[in-house]
C-alpha positions in Angstrom: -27.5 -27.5 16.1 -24.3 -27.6 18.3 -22.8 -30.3 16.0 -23.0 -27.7 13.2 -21.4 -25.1 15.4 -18.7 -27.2 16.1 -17.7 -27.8 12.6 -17.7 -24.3 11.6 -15.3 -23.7 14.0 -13.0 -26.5 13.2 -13.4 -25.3 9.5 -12.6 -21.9 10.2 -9.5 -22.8 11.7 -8.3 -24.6 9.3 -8.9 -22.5 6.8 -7.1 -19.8 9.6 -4.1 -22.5 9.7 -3.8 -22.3 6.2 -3.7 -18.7 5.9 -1.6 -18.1 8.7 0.9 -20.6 6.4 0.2 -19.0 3.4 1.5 -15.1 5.0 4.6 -17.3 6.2 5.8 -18.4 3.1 4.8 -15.4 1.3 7.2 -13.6 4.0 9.6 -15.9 3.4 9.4 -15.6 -0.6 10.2 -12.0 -0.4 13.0 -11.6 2.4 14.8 -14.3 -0.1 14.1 -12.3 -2.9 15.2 -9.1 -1.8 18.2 -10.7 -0.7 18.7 -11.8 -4.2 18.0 -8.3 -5.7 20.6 -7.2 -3.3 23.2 -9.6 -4.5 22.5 -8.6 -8.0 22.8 -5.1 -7.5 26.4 -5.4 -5.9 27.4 -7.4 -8.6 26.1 -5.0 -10.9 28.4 -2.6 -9.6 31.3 -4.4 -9.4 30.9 -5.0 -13.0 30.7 -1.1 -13.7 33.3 -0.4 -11.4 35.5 -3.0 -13.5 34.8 -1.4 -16.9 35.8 2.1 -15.3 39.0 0.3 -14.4 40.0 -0.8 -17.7 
């Protein structure tokens, strides 16, 4: 029976592990695409404050 329990444990930390890696990258994936959107915007309105120019 303690075999068993030992296995569950290592299971459910791996599975933990993998989680825990899955929220980092998904963390990571959105601060570099909000850092994108941000980029985009500005050049957005550079372009719009180009045509006003003209």
């Amino acid at each position: 029976m303690t075999e068993i329990h030992g296995k569950i444990y290592v299971v459910a930390m791996v599975l933990a592990i993998i989680f825990a890696g899955l929220a980092i990258f998904l963390f990571y994936i959105e601060r570099k695409l909000d850092r994108m959107e941000k980029k985009i915007n500005e050049m957005e309105e550079e372009r719009e404050s180009e045509k006003v120019r003209k």
